[in-house]
SETI-729603 format. One record per atom (N, C-alpha, C, CB): z, y, x; residue in three letters. Coordinates in steps of 0.001 Angstrom, whole numbers, plus 500000, padded with zeros to 6 digits. Glycine has a CB too. Layout:
N
ZYXAla
...
//
This chain:
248
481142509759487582Unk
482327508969487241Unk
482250507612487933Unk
482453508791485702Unk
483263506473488773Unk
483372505947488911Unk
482836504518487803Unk
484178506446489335Unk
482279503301488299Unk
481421502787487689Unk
482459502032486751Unk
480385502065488538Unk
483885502085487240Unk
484795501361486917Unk
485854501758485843Unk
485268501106487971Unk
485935502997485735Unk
486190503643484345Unk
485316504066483207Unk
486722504659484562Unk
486261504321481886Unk
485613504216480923Unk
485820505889480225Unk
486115502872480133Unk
485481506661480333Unk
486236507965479409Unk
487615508594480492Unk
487080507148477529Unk
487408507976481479Unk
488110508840482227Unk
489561507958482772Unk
488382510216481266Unk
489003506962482031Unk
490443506081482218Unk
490126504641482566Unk
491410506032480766Unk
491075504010484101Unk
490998503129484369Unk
490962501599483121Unk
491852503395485246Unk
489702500991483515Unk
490122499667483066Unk
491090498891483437Unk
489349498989483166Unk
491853498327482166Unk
492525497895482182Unk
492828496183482609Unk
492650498411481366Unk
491288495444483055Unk
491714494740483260Unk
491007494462485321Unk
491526493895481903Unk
491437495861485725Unk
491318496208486911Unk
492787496723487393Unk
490197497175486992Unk
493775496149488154Unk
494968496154488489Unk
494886496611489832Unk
495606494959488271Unk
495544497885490116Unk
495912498360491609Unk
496671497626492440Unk
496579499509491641Unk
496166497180493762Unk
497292496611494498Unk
497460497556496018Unk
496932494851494770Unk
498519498563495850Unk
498886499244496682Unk
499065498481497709Unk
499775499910496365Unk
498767498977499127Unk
498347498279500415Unk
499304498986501425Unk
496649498466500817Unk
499301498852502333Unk
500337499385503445Unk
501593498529504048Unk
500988500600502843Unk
501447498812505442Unk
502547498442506128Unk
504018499040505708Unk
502228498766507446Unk
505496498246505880Unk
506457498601505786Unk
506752500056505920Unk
506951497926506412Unk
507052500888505540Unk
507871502479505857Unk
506588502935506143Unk
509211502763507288Unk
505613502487505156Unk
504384503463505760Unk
503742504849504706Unk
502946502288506046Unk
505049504785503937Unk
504752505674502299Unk
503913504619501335Unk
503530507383502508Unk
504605503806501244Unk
503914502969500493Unk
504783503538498661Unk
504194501067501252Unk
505862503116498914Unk
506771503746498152Unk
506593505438497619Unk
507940503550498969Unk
506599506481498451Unk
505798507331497966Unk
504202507490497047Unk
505795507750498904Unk
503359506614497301Unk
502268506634497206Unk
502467506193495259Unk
501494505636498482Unk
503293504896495426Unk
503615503986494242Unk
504019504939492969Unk
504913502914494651Unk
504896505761493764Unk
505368506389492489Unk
504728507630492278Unk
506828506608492453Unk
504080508121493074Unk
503056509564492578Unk
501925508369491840Unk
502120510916494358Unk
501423507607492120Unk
500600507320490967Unk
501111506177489500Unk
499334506727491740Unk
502784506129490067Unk
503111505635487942Unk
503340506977487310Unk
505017504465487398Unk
503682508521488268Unk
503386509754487355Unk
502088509802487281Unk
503892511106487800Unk
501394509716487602Unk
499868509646486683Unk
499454508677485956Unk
498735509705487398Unk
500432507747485990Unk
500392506913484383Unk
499979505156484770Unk
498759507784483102Unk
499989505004485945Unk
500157503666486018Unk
501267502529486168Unk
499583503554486732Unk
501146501880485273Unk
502361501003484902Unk
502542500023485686Unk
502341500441483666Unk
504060500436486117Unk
504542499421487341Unk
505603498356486940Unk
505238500289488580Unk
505855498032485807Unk
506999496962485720Unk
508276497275485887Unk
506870496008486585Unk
509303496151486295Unk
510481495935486571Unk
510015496183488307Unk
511144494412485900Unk
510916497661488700Unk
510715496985489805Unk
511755498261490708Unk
508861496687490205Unk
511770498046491779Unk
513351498196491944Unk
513491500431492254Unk
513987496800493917Unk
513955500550491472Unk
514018502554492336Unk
515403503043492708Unk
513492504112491026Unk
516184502240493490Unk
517116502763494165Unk
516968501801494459Unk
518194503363493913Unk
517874502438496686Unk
518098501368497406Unk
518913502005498626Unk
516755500598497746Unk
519431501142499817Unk
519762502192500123Unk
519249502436501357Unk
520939502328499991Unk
517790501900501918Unk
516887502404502720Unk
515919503398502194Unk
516280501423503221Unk
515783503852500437Unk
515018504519500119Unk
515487505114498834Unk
513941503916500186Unk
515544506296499271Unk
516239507090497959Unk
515904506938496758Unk
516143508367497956Unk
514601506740496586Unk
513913506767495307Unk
513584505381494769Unk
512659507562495431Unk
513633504985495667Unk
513600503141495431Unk
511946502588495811Unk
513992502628493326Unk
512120501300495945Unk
510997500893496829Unk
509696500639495690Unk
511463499384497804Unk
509774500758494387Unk
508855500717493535Unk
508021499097494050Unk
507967502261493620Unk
509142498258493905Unk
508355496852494307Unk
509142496073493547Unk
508288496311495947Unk
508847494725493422Unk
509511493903491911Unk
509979492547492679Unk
508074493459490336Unk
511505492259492807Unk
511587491081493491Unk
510904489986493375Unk
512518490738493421Unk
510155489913492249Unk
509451488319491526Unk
508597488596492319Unk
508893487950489780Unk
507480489804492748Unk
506780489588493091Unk
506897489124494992Unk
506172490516492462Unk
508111489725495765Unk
508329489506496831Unk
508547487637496735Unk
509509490539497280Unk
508968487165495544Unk
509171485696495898Unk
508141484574496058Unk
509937485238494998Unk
507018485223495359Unk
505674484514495240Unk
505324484551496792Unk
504462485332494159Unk
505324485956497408Unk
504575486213498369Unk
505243485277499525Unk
504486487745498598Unk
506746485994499827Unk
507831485060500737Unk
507527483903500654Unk
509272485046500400Unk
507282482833499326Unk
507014481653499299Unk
506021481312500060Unk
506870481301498242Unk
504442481816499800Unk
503177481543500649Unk
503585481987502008Unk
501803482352500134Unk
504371482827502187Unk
504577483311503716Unk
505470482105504687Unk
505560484917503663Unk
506357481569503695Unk
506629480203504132Unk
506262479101504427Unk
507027479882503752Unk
505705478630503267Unk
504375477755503529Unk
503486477535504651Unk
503561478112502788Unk
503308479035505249Unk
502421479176506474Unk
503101479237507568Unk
501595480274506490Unk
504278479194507541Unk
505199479058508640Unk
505382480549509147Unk
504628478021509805Unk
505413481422508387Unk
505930482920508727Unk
507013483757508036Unk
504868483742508601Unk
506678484940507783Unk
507963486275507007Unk
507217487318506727Unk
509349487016508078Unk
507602488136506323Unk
507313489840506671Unk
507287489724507634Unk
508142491028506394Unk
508710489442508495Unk
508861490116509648Unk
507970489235510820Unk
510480490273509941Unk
507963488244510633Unk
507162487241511621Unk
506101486493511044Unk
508049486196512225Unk
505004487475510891Unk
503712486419509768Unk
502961485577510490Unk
502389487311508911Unk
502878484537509904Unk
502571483009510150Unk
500594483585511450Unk
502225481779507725Unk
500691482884512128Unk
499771482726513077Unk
498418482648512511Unk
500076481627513839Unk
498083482399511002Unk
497112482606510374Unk
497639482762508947Unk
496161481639510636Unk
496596483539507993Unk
496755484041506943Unk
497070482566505885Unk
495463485029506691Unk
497815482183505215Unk
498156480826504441Unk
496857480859503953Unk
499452480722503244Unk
496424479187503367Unk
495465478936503233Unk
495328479122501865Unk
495209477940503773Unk
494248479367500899Unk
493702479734499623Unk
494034478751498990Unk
492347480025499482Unk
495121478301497775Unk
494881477218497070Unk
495088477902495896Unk
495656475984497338Unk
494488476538494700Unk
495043476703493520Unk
496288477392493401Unk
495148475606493017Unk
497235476324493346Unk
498626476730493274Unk
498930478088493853Unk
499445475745493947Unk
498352478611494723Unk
498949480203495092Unk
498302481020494504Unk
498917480731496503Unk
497253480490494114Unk
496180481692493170Unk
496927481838491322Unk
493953480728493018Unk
497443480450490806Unk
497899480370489744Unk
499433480887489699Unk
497649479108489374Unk
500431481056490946Unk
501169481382490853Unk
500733483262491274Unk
502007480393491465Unk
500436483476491616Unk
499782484924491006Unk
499358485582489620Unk
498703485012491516Unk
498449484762488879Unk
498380485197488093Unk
499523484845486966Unk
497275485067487980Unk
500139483835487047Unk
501645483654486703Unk
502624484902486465Unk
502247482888487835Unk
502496485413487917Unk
503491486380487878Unk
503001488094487177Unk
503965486420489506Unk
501861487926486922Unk
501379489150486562Unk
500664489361484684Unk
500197489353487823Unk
500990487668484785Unk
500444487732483054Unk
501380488579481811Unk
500435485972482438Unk
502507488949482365Unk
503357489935481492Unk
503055491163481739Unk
504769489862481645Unk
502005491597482130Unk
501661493084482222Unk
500930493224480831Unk
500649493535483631Unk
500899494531480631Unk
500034495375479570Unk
498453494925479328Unk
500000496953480102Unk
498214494937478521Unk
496722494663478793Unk
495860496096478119Unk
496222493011477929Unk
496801497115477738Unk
496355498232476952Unk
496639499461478017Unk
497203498349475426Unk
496643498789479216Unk
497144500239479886Unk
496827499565481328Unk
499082500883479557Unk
496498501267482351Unk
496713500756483580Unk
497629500456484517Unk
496277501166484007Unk
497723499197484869Unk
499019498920485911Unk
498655498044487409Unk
500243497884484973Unk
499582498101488000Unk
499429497790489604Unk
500732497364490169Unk
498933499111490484Unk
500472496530491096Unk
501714496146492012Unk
501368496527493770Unk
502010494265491781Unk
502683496713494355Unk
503184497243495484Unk
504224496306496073Unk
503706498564495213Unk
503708495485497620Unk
504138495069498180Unk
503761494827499379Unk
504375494539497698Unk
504267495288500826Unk
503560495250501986Unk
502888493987502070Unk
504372495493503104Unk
504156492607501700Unk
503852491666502502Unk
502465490448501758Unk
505406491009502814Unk
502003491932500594Unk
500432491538499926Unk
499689491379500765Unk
499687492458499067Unk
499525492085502191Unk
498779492301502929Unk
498461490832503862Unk
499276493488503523Unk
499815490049503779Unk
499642489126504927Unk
498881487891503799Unk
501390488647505905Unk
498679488226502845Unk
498432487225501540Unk
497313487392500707Unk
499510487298500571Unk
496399488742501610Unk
495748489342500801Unk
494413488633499810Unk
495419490320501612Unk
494223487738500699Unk
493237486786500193Unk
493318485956498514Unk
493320485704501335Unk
494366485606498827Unk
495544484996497370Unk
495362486181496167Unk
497745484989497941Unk
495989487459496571Unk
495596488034495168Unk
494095488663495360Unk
496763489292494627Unk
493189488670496535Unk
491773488981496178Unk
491211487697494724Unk
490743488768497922Unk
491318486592494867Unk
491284485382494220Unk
491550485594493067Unk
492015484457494659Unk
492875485859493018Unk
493803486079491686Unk
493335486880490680Unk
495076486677491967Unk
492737488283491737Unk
492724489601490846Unk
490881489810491508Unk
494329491199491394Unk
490483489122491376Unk
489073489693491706Unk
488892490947491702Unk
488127489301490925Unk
488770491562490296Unk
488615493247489634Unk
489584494027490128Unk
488789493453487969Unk
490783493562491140Unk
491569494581491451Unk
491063495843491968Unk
492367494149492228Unk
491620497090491956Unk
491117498017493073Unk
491960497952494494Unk
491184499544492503Unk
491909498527495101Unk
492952498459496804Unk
493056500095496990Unk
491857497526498668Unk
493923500499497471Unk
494383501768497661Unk
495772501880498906Unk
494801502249496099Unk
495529502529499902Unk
497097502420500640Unk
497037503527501556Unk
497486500898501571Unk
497968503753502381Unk
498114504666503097Unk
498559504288504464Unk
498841505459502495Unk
498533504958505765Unk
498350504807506790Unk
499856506069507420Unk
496623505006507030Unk
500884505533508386Unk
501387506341509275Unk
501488505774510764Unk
502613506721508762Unk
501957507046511225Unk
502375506782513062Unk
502729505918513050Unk
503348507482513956Unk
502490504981513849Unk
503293503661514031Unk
504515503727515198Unk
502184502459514475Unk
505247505335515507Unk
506330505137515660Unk
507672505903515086Unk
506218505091516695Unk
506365506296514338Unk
507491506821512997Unk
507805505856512551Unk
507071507690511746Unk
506969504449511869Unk
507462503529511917Unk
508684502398512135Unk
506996503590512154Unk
508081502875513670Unk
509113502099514247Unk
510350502455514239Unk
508914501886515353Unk
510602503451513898Unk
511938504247514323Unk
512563503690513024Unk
511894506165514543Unk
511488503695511486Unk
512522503316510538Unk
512637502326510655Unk
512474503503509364Unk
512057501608511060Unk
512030499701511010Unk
513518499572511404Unk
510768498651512424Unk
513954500480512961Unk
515162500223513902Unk
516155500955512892Unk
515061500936515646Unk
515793501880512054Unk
517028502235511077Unk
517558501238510225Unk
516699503286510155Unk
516223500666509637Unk
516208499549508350Unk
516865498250508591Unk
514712499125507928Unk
516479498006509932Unk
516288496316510034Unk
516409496449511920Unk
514249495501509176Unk
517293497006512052Unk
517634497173513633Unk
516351496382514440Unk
519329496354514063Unk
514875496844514282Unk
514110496209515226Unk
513496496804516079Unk
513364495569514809Unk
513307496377517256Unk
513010496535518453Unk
511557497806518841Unk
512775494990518837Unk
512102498875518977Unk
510253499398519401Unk
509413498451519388Unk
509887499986520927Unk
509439497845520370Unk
507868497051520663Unk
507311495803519769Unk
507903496361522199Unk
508430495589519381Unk
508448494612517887Unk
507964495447516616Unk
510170494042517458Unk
508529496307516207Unk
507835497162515583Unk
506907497642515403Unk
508026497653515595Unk
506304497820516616Unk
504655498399517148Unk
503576496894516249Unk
504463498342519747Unk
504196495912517808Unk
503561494728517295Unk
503237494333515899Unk
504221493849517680Unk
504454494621515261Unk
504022494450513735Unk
503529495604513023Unk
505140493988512914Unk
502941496222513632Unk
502491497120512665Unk
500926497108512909Unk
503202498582512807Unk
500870496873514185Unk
499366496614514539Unk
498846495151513742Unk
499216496453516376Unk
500017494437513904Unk
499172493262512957Unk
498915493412511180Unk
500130491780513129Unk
499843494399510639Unk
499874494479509120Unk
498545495374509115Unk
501402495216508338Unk
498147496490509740Unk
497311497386510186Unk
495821497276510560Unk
497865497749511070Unk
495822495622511315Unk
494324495311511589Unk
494271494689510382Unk
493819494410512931Unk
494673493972509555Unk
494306493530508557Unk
493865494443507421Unk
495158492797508295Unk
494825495941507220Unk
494252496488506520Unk
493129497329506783Unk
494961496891506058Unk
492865497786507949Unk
491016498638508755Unk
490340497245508084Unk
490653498835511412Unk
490358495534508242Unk
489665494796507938Unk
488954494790506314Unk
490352493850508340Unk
490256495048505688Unk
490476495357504160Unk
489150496706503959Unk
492483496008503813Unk
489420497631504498Unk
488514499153504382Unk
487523499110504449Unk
488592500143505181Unk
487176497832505816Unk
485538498212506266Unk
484995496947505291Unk
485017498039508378Unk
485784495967504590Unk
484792495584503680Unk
484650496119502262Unk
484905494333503588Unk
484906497180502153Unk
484722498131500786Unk
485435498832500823Unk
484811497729499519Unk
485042500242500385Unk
485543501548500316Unk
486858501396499963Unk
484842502422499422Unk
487871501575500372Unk
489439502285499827Unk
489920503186500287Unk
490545501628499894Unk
490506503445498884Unk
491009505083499242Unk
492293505209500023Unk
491321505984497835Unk
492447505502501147Unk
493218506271502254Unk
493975507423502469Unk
492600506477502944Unk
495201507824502129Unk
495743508955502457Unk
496805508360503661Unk
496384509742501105Unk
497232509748504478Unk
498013509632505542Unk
499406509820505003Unk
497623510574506618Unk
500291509182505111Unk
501628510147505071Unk
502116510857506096Unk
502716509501504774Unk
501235510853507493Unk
501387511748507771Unk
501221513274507922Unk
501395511391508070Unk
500135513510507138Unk
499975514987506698Unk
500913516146506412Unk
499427514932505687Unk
500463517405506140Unk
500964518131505764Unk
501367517820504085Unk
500252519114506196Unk
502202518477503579Unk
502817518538501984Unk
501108518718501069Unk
504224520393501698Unk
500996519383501385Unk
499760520308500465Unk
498602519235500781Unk
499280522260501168Unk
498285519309501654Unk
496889517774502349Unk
497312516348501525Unk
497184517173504728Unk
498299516116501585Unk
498997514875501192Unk
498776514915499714Unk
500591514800501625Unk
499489515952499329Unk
498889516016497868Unk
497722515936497392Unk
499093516923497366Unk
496929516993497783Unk
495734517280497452Unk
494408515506497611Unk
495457518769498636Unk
495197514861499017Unk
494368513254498752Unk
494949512704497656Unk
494524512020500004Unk
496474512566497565Unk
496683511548496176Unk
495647512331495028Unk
498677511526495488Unk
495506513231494660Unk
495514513779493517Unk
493199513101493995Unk
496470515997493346Unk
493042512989494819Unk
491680512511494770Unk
491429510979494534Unk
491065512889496017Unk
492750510763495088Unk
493175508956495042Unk
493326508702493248Unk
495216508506496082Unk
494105509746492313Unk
494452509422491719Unk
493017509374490407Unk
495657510026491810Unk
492238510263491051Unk
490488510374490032Unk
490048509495490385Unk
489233511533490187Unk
490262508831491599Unk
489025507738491648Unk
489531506459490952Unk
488529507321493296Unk
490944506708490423Unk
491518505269490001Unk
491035505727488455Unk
493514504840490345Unk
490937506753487858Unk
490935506965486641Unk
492092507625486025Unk
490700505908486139Unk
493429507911486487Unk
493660508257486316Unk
494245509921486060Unk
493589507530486464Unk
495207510121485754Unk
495122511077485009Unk
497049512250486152Unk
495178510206482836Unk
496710513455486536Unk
497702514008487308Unk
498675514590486149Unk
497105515115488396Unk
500108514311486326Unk
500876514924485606Unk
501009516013485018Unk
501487514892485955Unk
500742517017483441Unk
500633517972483301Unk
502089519012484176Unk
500355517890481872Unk
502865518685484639Unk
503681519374485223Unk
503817519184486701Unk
504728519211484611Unk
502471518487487061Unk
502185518015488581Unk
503459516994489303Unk
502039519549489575Unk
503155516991490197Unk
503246515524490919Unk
505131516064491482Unk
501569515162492664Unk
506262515356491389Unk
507082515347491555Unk
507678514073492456Unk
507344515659490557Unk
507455513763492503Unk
508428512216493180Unk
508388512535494501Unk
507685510400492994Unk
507039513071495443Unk
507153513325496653Unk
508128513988496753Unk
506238513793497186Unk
508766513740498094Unk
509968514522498952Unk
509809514651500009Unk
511153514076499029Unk
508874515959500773Unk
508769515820501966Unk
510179515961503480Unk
507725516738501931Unk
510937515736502716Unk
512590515551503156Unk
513502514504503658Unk
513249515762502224Unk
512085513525502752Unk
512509512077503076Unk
511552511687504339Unk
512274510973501674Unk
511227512403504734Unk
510205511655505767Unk
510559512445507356Unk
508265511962505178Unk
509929511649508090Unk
509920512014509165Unk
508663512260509747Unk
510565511304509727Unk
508234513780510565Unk
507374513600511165Unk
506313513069512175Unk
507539513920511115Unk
504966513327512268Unk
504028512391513518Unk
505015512547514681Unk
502214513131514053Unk
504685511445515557Unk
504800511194516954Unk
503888511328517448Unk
505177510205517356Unk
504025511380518831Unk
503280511391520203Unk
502426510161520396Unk
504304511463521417Unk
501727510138520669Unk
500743509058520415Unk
501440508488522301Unk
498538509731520017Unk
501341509050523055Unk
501192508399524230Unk
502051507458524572Unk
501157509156525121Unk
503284507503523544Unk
504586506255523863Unk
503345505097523239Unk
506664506414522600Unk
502271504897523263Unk
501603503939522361Unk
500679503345522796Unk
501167504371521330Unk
500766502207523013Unk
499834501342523640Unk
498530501535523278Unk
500121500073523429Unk
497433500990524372Unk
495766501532523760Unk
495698501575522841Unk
494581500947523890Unk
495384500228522273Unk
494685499515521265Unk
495207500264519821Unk
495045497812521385Unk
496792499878519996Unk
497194500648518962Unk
497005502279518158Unk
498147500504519276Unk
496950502924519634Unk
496664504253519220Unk
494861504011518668Unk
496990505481520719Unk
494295503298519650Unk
492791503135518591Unk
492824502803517535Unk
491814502275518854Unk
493880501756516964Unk
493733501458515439Unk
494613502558514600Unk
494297499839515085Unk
495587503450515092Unk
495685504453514237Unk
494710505238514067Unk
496561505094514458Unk
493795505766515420Unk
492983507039514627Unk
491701506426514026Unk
492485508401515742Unk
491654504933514037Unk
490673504708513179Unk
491014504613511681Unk
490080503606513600Unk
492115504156511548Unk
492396504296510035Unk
492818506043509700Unk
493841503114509608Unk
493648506624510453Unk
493255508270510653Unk
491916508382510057Unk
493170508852512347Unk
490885508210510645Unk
489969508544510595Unk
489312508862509299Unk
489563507889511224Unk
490137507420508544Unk
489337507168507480Unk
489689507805506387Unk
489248505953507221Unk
491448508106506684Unk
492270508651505394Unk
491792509928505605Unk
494022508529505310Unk
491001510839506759Unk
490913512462506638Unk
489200512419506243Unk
491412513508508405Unk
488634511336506032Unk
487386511226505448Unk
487123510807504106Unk
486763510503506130Unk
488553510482504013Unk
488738510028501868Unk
489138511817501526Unk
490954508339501134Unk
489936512203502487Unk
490487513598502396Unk
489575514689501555Unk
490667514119503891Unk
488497514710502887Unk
487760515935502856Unk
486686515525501809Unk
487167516422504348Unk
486180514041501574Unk
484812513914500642Unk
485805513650499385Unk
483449512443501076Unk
486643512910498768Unk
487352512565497644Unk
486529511372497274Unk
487493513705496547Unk
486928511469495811Unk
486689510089494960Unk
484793510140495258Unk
487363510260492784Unk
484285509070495401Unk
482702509243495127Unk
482694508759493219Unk
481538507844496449Unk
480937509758492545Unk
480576509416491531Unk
479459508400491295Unk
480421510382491073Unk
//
């Protein structure tokens, strides 16, 4: 059993912070694990870039947007270095998260955690980290659906949300699934993702996925070196959370 559960069930005062770049199944990921019972808040499930809704909470996009300002960046254009660690961004974190449960497990989901990640490492010490990894021109393609942006802009930002999270991995184990997999593979990691959190798989199994909503891998070769190296290294890692699962 994980050192971090108790009877089979996540501690509660260990909060998931789902990880991932924009359109990277982050949203998928979010809601196969509040059907296994982790409590996500107010937070938005319809939209009309995502059928099911982005399972993210505007309060929490305002905290983040704010520090992303501060540093002179966006989502879309993150500041030239990660904003700097203060009080005030660490207290406005735990600010925004002191209305959670304290009798149950819950987690928040927001890409642009990633450009901030330091702030809720601070915040949430005991958090766990969990995210998922796609093509980065599958990506791109939704980015240009979503937010009319540019291939190579797209790329660019995905390699930067992306090295930060391989950075995130190689300093402690997190669990990794692809969305780009097959239906059955895909499943079969959440459902390993979802033991190592403690929690618990829906007695009528996992529903929210829609492999309908997605679009399949690309061709790696429209893809610059580097980039294709930092996909199959995080590849790498999500078909090695795959095949070993949760460790005891």
């Amino acid at each position: 059993m994980d050192e971090s559960t108790v009877d089979g069930e996540i501690e509660t005062d260990q909060p998931v912070l789902v990880l991932g770049m924009h359109r990277s199944g982050t949203s998928s990921l979010t809601g196969l694990l509040e059907e296994a019972g982790l409590f996500l808040g107010d937070v938005k499930r319809q939209s009309a870039h995502n059928a099911k809704g982005s399972r993210e909470s505007p309060a929490v996009w305002s905290v983040n947007d704010a520090m992303l300002r501060e540093a002179g960046g966006s989502w879309r254009h993150p500041p030239a270095a990660p904003p700097v660690v203060t009080d005030h961004h660490v207290s406005s974190v735990i600010d925004l998260v002191s209305g959670f449960p304290d009798d149950r497990a819950w987690g928040v989901k927001d890409p642009r955690i990633l450009l901030v990640l330091e702030v809720w490492r601070r915040a949430l010490p005991a958090a766990r980290l969990v995210t998922t990894v796609r093509h980065p021109a599958a990506v791109a393609r939704s980015l240009a659906a979503r937010n009319g942006m540019e291939f190579d802009e797209a790329i660019s930002l995905w390699a930067h949300y992306n090295s930060v999270l391989l950075e995130a991995c190689r300093r402690g184990r997190v669990p990794i699934v692809s969305f780009d997999d097959d239906p059955s593979r895909y499943i079969m990691a959440v459902r390993a993702m979802v033991t190592s959190l403690g929690l618990r798989e829906p007695a009528g199994g996992f529903e929210f996925f829609d492999d309908g909503l997605r679009s399949r891998r690309s061709e790696t070769s429209e893809l610059p070196g580097d980039v294709r190296g930092l996909y199959a290294e995080l590849l790498s890692l999500a078909d090695d959370f795959s095949a070993v699962g949760p460790t005891s």
